[in-house]
C-alpha positions, -999 to +999 in steps of 0.1 A: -554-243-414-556-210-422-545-211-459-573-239-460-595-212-449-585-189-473-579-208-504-619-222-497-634-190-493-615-180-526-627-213-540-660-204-532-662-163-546-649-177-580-674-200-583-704-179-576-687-156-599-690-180-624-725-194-618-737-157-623-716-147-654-732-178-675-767-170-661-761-135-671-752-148-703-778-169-708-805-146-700-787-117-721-801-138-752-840-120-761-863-137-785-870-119-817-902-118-843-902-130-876-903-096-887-876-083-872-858-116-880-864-109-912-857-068-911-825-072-896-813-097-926-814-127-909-835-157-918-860-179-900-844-217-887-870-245-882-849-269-856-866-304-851-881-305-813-867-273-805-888-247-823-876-216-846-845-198-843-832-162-862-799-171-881-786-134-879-756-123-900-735-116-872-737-153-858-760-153-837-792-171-832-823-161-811-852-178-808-886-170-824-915-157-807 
């Protein structure tokens, strides 16, 4: 009973760990400006029913404010 114990609160710390690691993630993700879209070499993404996105050399792809 006690390894039950044990093995759930473990169960329990890695999850929460990993609720907060992809909310971290997700919020880590600003919005740029066309500008600085533009300034930082990147170019300007029109995505049907989603809005505008950056296309940024490195990969990534923030969304337009």
């Amino acid at each position: 009973m006690r390894m039950r114990r044990i093995l759930g609160l473990a169960l329990a710390a890695a999850t929460l760990a990993g609720m907060s690691a992809v909310g971290a993630a997700a919020a880590s993700s600003p919005s740029i400006s066309r500008d600085d879209c533009t300034a930082a070499g990147g170019h300007v993404v029109a995505r049907p029913y989603a809005g505008e996105t950056c296309a940024l050399p490195d990969g990534t792809t923030p969304p337009i404010t």
